[in-house]
DOVOPA-307594 format. One record per residue (C-alpha): x, y, z. Coordinates in steps of 0.2 Angstrom, whole numbers, padded with zeros to 4 digits, always signed. Layout:
<vexdrens>
XYZ...
</vexdrens>
This chain:
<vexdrens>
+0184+0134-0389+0182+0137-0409+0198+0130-0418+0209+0145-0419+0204+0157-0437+0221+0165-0432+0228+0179-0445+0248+0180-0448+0258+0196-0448+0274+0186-0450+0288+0201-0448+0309+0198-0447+0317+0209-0435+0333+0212-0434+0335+0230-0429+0324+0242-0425+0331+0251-0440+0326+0236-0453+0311+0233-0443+0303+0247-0448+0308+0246-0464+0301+0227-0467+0284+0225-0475+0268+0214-0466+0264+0199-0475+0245+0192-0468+0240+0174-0471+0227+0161-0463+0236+0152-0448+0238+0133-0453+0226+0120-0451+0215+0135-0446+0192+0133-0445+0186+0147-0453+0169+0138-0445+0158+0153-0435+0148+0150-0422+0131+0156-0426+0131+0155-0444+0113+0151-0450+0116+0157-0467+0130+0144-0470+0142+0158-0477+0156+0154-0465+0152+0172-0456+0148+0174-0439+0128+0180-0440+0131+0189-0424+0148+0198-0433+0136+0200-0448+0123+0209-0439+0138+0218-0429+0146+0227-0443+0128+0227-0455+0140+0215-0465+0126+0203-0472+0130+0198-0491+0149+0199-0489+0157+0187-0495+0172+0176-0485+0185+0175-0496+0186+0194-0503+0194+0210-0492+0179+0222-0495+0190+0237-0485+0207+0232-0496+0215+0233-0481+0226+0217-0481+0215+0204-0471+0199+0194-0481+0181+0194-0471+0182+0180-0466+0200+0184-0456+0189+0201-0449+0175+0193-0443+0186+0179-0433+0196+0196-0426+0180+0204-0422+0184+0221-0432+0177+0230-0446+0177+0224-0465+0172+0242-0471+0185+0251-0461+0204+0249-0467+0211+0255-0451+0200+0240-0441+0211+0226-0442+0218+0212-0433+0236+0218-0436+0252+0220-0429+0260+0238-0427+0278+0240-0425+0286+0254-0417+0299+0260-0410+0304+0254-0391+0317+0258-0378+0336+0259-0384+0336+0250-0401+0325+0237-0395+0303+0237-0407+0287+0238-0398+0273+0229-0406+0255+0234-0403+0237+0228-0407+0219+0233-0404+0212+0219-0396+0194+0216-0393+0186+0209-0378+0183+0189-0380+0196+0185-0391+0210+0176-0385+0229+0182-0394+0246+0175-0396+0260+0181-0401+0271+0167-0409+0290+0169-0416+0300+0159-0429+0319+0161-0433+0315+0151-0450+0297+0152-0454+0297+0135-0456+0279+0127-0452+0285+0118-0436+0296+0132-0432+0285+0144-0423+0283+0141-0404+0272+0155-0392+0276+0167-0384+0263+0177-0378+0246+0174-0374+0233+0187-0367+0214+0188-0367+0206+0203-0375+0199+0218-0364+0196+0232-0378+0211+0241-0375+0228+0242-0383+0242+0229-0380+0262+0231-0382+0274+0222-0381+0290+0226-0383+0304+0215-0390+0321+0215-0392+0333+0215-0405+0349+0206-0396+0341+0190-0403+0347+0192-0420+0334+0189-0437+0316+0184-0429+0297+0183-0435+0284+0186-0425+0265+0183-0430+0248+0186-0421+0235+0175-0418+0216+0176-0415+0205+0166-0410+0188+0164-0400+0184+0160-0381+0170+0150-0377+0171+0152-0358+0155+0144-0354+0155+0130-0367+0139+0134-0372+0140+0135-0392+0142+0153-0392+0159+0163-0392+0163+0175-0378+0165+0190-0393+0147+0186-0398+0140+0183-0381+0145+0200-0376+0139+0210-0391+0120+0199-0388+0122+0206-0372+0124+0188-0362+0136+0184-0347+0149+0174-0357+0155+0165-0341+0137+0157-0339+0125+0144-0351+0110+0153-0345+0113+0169-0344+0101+0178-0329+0097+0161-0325+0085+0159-0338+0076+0144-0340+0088+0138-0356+0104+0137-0363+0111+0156-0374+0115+0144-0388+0096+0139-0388+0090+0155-0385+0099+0165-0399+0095+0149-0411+0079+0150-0407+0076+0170-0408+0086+0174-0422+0073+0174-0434+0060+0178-0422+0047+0192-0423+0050+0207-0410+0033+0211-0399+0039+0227-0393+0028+0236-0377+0031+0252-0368+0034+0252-0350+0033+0268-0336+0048+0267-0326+0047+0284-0319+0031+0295-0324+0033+0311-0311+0043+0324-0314+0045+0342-0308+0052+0358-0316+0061+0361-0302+0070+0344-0300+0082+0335-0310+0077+0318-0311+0070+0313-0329+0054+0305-0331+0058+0287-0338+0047+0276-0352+0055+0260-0357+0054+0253-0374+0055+0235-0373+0053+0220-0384+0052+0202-0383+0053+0188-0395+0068+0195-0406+0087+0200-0405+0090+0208-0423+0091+0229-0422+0073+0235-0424+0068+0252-0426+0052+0258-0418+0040+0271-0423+0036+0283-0407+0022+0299-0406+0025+0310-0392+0008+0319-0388+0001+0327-0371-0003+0343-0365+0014+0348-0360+0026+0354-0377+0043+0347-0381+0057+0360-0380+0047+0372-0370+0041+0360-0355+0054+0347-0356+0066+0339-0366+0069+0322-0377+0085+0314-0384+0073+0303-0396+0079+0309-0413+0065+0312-0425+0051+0298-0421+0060+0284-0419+0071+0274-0407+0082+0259-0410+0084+0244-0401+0103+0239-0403+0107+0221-0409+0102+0209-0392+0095+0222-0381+0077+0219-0375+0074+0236-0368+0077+0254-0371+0075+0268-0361+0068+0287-0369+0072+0301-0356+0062+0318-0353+0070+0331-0343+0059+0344-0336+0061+0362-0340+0058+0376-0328+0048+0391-0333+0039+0406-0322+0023+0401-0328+0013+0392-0318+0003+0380-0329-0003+0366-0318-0001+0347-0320+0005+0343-0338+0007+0327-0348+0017+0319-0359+0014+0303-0368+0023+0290-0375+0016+0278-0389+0024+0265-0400+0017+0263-0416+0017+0249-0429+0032+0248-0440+0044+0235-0449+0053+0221-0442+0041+0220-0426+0023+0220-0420+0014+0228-0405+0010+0220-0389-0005+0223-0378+0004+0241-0369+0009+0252-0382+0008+0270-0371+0015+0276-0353+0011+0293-0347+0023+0306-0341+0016+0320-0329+0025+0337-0326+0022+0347-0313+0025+0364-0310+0041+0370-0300+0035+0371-0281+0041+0380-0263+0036+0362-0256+0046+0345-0260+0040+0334-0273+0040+0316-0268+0057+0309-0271+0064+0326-0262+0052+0322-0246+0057+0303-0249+0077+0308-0251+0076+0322-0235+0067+0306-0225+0081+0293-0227+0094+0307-0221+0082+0314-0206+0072+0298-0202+0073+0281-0203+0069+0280-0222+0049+0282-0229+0038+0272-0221+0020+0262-0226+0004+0262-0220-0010+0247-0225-0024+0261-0224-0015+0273-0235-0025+0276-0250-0012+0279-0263+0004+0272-0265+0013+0288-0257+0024+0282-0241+0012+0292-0227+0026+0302-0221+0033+0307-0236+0016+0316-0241+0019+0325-0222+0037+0333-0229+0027+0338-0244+0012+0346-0237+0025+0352-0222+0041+0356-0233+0058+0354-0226+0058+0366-0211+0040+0364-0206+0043+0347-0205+0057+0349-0195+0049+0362-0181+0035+0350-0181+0047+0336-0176+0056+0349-0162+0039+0352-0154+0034+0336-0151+0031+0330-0134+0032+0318-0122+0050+0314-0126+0050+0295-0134+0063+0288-0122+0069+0270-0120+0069+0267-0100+0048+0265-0100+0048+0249-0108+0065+0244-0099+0059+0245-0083+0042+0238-0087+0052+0221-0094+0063+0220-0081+0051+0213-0068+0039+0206-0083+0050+0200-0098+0054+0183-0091+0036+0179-0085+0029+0183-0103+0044+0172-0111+0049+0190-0117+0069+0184-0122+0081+0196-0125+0090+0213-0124+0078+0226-0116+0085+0240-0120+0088+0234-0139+0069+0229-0139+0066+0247-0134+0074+0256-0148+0066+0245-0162+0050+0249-0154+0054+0269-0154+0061+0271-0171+0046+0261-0177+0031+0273-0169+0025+0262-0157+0009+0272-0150+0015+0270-0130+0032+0267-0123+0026+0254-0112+0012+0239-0111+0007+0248-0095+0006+0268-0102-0009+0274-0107-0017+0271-0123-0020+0289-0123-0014+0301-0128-0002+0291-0142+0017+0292-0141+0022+0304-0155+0034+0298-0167+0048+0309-0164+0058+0303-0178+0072+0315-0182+0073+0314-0161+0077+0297-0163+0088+0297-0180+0100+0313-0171+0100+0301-0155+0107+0286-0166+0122+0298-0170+0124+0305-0155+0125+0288-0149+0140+0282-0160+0149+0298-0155+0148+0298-0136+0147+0279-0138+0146+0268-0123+0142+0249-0124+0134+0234-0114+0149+0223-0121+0158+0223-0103+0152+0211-0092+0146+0224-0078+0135+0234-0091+0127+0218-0102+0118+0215-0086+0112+0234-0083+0099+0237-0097+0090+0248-0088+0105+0259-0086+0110+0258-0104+0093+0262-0108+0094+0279-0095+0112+0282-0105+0104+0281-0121+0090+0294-0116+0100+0307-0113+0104+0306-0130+0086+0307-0134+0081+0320-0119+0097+0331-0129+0095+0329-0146+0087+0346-0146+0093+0354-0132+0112+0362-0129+0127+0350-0133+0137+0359-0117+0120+0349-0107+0124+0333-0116+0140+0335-0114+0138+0337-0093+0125+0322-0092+0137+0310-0102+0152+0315-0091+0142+0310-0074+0133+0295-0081+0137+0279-0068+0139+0269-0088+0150+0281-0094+0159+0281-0078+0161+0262-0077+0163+0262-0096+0176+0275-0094+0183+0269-0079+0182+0287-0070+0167+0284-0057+0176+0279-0039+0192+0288-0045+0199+0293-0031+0212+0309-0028+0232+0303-0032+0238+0295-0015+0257+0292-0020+0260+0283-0002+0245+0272-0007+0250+0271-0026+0233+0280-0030+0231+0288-0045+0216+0296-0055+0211+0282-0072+0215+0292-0086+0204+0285-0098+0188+0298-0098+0199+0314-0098+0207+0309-0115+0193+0302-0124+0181+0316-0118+0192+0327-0126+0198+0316-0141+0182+0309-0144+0167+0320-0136+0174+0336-0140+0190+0345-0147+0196+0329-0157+0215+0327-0158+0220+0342-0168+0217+0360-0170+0202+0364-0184+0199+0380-0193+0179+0382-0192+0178+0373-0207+0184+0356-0202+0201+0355-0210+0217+0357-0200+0227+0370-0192+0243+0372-0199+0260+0381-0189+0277+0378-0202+0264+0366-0213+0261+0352-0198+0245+0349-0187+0244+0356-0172+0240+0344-0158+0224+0350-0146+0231+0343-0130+0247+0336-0124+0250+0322-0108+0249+0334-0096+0232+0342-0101+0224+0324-0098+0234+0321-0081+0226+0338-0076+0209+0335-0081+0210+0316-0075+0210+0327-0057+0193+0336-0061+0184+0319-0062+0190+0312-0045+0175+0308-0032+0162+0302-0041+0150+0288-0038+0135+0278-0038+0122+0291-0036+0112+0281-0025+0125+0277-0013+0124+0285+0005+0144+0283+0004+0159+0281-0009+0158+0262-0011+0154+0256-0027+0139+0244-0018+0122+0248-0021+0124+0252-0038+0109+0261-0048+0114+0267-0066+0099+0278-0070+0103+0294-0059+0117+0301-0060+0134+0300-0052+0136+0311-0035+0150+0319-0030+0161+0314-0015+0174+0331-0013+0184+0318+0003+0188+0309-0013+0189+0323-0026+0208+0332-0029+0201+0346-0022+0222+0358-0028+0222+0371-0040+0222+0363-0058+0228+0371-0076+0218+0364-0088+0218+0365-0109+0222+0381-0114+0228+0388-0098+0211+0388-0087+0217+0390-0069+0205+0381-0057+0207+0389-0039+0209+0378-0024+0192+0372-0018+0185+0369+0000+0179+0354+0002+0162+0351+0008+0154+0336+0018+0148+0320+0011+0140+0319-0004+0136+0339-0008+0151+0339-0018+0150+0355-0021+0170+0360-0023+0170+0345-0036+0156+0347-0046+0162+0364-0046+0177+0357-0055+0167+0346-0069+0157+0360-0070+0169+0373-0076+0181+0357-0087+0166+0355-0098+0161+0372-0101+0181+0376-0106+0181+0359-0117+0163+0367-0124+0167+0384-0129+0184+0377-0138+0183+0381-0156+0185+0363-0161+0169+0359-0155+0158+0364-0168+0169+0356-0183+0173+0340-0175+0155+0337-0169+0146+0343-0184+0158+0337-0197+0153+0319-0189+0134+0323-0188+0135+0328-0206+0143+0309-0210+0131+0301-0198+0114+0310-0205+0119+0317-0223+0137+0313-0233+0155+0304-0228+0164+0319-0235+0156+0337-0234+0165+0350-0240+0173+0361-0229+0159+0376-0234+0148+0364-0229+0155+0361-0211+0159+0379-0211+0140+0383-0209+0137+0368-0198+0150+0374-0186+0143+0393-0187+0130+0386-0182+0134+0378-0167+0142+0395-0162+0129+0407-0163+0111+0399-0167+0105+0418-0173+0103+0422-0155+0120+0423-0146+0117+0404-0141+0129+0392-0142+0129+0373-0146+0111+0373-0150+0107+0356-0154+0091+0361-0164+0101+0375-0174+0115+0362-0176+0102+0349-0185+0094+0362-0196+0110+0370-0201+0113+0350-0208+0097+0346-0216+0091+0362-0223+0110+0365-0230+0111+0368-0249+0123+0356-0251+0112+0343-0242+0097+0347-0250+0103+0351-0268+0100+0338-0280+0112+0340-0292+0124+0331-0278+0115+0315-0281+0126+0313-0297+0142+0319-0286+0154+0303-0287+0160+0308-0271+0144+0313-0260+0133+0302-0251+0136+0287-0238+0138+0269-0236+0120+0265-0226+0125+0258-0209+0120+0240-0209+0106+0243-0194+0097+0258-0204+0097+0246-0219+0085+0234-0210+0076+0248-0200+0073+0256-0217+0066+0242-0224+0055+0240-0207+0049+0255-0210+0045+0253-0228+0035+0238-0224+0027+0243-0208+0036+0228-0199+0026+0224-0184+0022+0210-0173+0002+0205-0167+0007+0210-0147+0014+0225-0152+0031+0221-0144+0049+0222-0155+0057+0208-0148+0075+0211-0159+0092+0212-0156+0107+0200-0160+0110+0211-0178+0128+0210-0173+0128+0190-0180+0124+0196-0197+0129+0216-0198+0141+0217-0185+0131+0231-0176+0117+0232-0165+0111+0250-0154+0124+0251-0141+0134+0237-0143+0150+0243-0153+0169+0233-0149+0175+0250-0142+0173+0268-0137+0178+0273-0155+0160+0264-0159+0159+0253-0175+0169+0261-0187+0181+0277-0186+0175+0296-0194+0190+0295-0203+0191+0276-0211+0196+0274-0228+0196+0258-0235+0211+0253-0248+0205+0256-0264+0202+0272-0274+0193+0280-0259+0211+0281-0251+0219+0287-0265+0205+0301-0269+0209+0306-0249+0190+0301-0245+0183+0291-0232+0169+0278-0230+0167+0275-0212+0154+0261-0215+0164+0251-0223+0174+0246-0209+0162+0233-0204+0159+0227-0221+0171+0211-0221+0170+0195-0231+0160+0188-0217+0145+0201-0218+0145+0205-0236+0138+0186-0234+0129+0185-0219+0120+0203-0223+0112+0199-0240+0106+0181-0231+0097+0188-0217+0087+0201-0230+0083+0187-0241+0075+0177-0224+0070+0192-0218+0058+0197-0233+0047+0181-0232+0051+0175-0213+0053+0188-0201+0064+0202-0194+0072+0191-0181+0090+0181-0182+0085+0168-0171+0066+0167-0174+0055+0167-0160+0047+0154-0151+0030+0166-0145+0021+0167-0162+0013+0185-0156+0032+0192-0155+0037+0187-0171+0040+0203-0181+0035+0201-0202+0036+0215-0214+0016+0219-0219+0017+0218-0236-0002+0216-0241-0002+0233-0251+0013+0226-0261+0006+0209-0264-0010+0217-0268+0001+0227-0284+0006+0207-0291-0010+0199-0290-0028+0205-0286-0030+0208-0265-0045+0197-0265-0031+0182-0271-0016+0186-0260-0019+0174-0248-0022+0159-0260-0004+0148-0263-0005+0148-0282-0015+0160-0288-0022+0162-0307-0008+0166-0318-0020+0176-0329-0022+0188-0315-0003+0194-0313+0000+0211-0315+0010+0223-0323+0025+0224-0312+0030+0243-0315+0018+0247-0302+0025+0241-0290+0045+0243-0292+0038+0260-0293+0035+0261-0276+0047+0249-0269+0060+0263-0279+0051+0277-0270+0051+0269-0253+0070+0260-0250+0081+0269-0262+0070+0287-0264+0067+0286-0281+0085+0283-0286+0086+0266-0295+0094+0264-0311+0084+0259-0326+0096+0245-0330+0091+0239-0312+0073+0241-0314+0076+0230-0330+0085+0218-0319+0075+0217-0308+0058+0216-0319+0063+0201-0330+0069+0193-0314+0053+0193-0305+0044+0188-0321+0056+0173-0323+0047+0165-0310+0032+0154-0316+0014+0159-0311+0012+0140-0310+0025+0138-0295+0019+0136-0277+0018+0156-0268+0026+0162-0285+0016+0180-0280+0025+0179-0264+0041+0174-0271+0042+0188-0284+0039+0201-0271+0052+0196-0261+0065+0193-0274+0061+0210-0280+0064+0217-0264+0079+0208-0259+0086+0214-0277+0083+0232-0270+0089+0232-0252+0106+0222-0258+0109+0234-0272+0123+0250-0271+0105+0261-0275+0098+0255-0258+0116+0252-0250+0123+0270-0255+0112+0285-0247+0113+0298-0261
</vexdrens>
């Protein structure tokens, strides 16, 4: 730390009366170095302060501003020597009682202390405050019970790092003043400013984002950039093309210049599309740096901009947004031509809807049991390790062309995408899981659960509703198959446990909704949906079920993949009043397993917990979080539910309607809510590494996705939450300002201190090695990303393969964050991130062992573990 250039404002107070009366006397603290730290010029003025405050040629001793404090006492309290209000002083004001506040401006990296004296003596004063800078205001007050005191203020620099430079100057340079080598760079920031303070800027241009539409917001983005230099340069631009400024788009570049501020390496020039009526075709705008003073010009001096006219079909960063909410994310394709994710140009040639109805139509249904049952009796024999069912879902929501080894080749199994994405959340809504001991075992049975999902994802939610409610894994999971009718003398009672969670969780939820999602209200309180005795009742309807396979009630053969028959000997076969006063008449029983009296009963409990008005809201409020945002606005549930009441045809809980009505929804599709603070969601950990599956077109040489365990690392895997309220609650807010906004993050719940580790570690060996926790011993099941295509955008494709390829053939990287942006984070990453992430991959040496290799996986891993790629906007 530099020797403290402290500054004095030595003030008796007595009073608060005499204390504002008294005058403020400034000196040099004692024993003081007035030494900066960066001070080439040898004039005892911090170079960086200099440069700062355009202060060159000052000299130390004199007080240019006449404000009390010389230069050299403003450049050790980092404010202005031309400003008399900027100035290391004290105030005094006024407090509580009779008692004086004092106040200071304080910058950040300067460290203050407040001392006090009865005498002013020299070894009178002692401390009694000390506080590091943030930027803000500090008081404090004290208190005149202490009779005649004086108080001075002292300044003085932080050199947190020990590194030769001063926190106050690192921050101004732009440097991380708690590290020597700021980004991990190669040398010391001491070193580095020394030696590129005099040095000559070579300044480039750089295409962040060169597509934009009339019709979308997003700003096309050229970066100014310049290496070699730190001082302020001004740059001399031409802005030429076919499109023309203020009547096609927009640019905040005053005049033809920009500057680059004092340490910054890059500057970004913005253009925002302006929409018009005409139609005028692809347009251009172009970007060129031009020679001027203070810097010279490097080998790319020009980027392109292209500007195409508004369109009734989606651009590519709409099709790539509407894909991560509808899919599993863009996807990639080593034929592809062009650098377009291959189903991103299908929602742009389809549009939103077209795409959609495409997706409804498609057939057969990609269901999970297939494959199940084909590893079942195979798996073991092939060295084929793992969860079945979980190797099944990788291999549907990545396309693979059969749902089996033994299916036909052809035709190909369809990629039913949005099928499979509106299964995955109706999965962690209806949730069951293979964590008890009698389902882990029954993959095939879990498989069959999960098809339902996928067989109803566009049918009627009253159907999925009936099909979960007589599944053998619910009704183990739920403990309601082999429920028997109340026998008092043989202390038999009906489990509970299904009738309140198919209402609190399935249907109705706990309390009374208005169509648009928010609460009922009698005398300003909720209004509860069911009561005790409501579940007592309904426990009665599902009495009598069991294993459908079964020529009797026992529980012994078991089969979980038809569904649960009904025995009416066992089912309560009374009257029953169920929610909302539904009077179910005495039934007659029939003989074995016809169950007609009972399945009479189930039958008429789920249509009277389907047509409740809850329904719509609860389930589409938490669709809408699943697929789209954590917190819709009540409108937006409002047309959701609508939806599920009447699809346009006097149908409802139309599944198909339902989805639509949430993906086609203006608040879902608009834009502008990109730049909402409060829309979007937390990516669940799982979608994170199937997007990035997808992005890569992950695959293994058999053909096989051999995955699961992702509850190690993400504490999630497909069917495998800790509960029936699956892995985190609709309604979780974590502590922070999401509480106290009233917002909620579901997806956070299982973000911990364990998995905000483990989750960035598994991308990082995911990127390079392969998509497996645990490896895998059969080299042909060993699932890798396929990033050819993006190795092939770092170094020539006829030098990928080679371990240290030519450092003369690297590439320019723009290209390929480019279309990294476009297929994980859908074109929204920040500049500052693309800046990031660019000199990070460039600080690896084209002389080091793989380096192509190793820049694109640390490029990537910067993406996928960024809030761009984390946060689904």
């Amino acid at each position: 730390m530099r020797s403290p250039a402290s500054l004095v404002s030595p003030s008796r107070v007595t009073d608060s009366r005499l204390a504002w009366a008294l005058p403020l006397l400034f000196a040099l603290f004692p024993g003081a170095s007035a030494l900066a730290e960066l001070d080439k010029n040898t004039n005892q003025l911090s170079d960086v302060w200099e440069l700062q405050f355009s202060a060159q040629g000052l000299a130390a001793g004199l007080d240019t501003d006449n404000d009390g404090f010389t230069n050299l006492q403003e450049a050790a309290g980092g404010t202005n020597p031309f400003d008399a209000t900027s100035r290391p002083a004290i105030g005094i004001g006024a407090g509580s009682g009779n008692d004086v506040e004092f106040s200071w401006q304080s910058a950040p990296g300067k460290r203050y202390r407040i001392d006090v004296s009865n005498t002013l003596a020299l070894n009178s004063w002692q401390p009694l405050l000390t506080v590091d800078g943030t930027g803000e205001i500090f008081d404090l007050p004290i208190s005149t019970a202490q009779g005649s005191q004086f108080f001075r203020l002292n300044v003085s620099d932080i050199d947190t790092d020990l590194d030769g430079l001063s926190d106050w100057e690192e921050r101004q340079l732009g440097l991380d003043p708690r590290s020597s080598a700021s980004e991990r760079q190669a040398t010391s920031d001491f070193s580095r400013v020394n030696t590129e303070w005099t040095g000559t800027s070579v300044v480039t241009v750089g295409l962040l984002d060169g597509e934009i539409n009339e019709d979308w917001p997003d700003k096309g983005l050229v970066a100014i950039r310049r290496t070699g230099g730190l001082k302020p340069i001004t740059v001399n631009l031409t802005l030429t093309g076919t499109a023309t400024r203020n009547t096609d788009y927009t640019c905040p570049v005053i005049g033809s210049q920009v500057t680059i501020p004092l340490g910054v390496r890059e500057v970004w020039v913005e253009f925002t599309p302006l929409a018009d009526a005409q139609t005028e075709g692809a347009e251009t705008i172009i970007l060129t740096a031009t020679s001027g003073t203070g810097y010279t010009l490097g080998t790319t001096t020009a980027a392109t901009v292209n500007l195409a006219d508004a369109s009734a079909l989606p651009n590519p960063k709409a099709a790539a947004r509407f894909l991560i909410q509808a899919a599993f994310g863009p996807d990639s394709d080593s034929n592809d031509a062009d650098t377009l994710p291959e189903n991103v140009e299908e929602v742009m040639a389809l549009g939103f809807e077209g795409w959609i109805d495409q997706q409804f139509a498609m057939t057969p249904v990609g269901k999970l049991q297939p494959y199940v049952d084909w590893a079942v009796p195979n798996g073991q024999g092939l060295a084929l390790y793992g969860n079945y069912k979980e190797f099944a879902w990788w291999g549907r929501v990545m396309g693979s062309p059969k749902l089996s080894p033994t299916a036909p080749a052809s035709p190909v199994q369809p990629y039913d995408a949005l099928r499979q994405r509106v299964a995955f959340a109706l999965s962690e809504i209806l949730v069951t899981s293979d964590r008890p001991e009698q389902l882990a075992v029954e993959q095939q049975g879990m498989a069959n659960y999960y098809d339902q999902m996928v067989q109803h994802a566009f049918g009627n939610y009253k159907d999925l509703l009936y099909a979960v409610a007589t599944h053998p894994v619910m009704g183990i999971y739920l403990s309601h198959l082999g429920n028997q009718k109340a026998n008092s003398a043989l202390r038999i009672y009906p489990d509970e446990n299904f009738a309140r969670e198919v209402m609190q969780l399935f249907s109705i939820g706990l309390w009374e909704l208005n169509p648009n999602g928010t609460r009922k209200l009698v005398n300003g309180n909720p209004v509860p949906t069911y009561n005790n005795g409501d579940i007592t009742e309904l426990a009665r309807v599902f009495t009598g079920l069991s294993f459908g396979n079964n020529a009797n009630f026992q529980l012994y053969p078991r089969d979980f993949t038809v569904p649960m028959k009904m025995w009416d000997a066992y089912h309560d076969c009374d009257a029953k009043i169920l929610l909302g006063g539904l009077n179910l008449p005495i039934r007659t029983p029939s003989n074995g397993n016809t169950g007609t009296a009972g399945l009479a009963d189930v039958t008429a409990a789920i249509q009277n917990l389907f047509n409740h008005a809850n329904v719509g809201p609860f389930i589409g409020r938490q669709l809408i979080q699943r697929l789209v945002t954590s917190n819709p606005s009540p409108e937006y549930v409002g047309r959701v539910s609508a939806a599920f009441a009447d699809n346009g045809s006097g149908v409802r809980g139309d599944m198909k309607a339902v989805v639509k009505a949430i993906l086609l929804d203006p608040e879902a599709r608009d834009p502008a809510m990109m730049d909402a603070p409060t829309w979007g969601r937390l990516r669940e950990p799982l979608l994170r590494v199937v997007n990035l599956a997808r992005a890569f077109n992950a695959s293994s040489t058999s053909g096989h996705y051999p995955l699961d365990q992702f509850s190690t690392d993400h504490m999630q895997d497909p069917m495998n939450s800790p509960s029936v309220f699956n892995f985190f609650l609709p309604n979780h807010s974590p502590p922070g300002p999401i509480t106290q906004e009233g917002l909620v993050a579901p997806e956070f719940q299982i973000i911990n201190a364990s998995t905000a580790i483990t989750g960035p570690n598994y991308f990082w060996n995911a990127i390079e090695g392969s998509l497996h926790r645990y490896g895998n011993g059969n080299a042909t099941y060993i699932v890798r990303l396929q990033n050819d295509p993006e190795l092939g955008m770092i170094v020539p494709s006829n030098l990928i393969n080679q371990d240290t390829p030519s450092g003369a053939s690297a590439m320019d990287p723009d290209p390929l964050l480019r279309r990294l942006d476009l297929a994980l984070t859908g074109g929204t990453l920040s500049p500052r991130q693309f800046q990031i992430i660019r000199e990070a991959m460039l600080r690896i040496p084209t002389s080091s062992w793989q380096w192509h290799r190793q820049r694109l996986r640390l490029a990537t891993y910067l993406i996928v573990t960024s809030s761009d790629f984390n946060v689904q906007r």
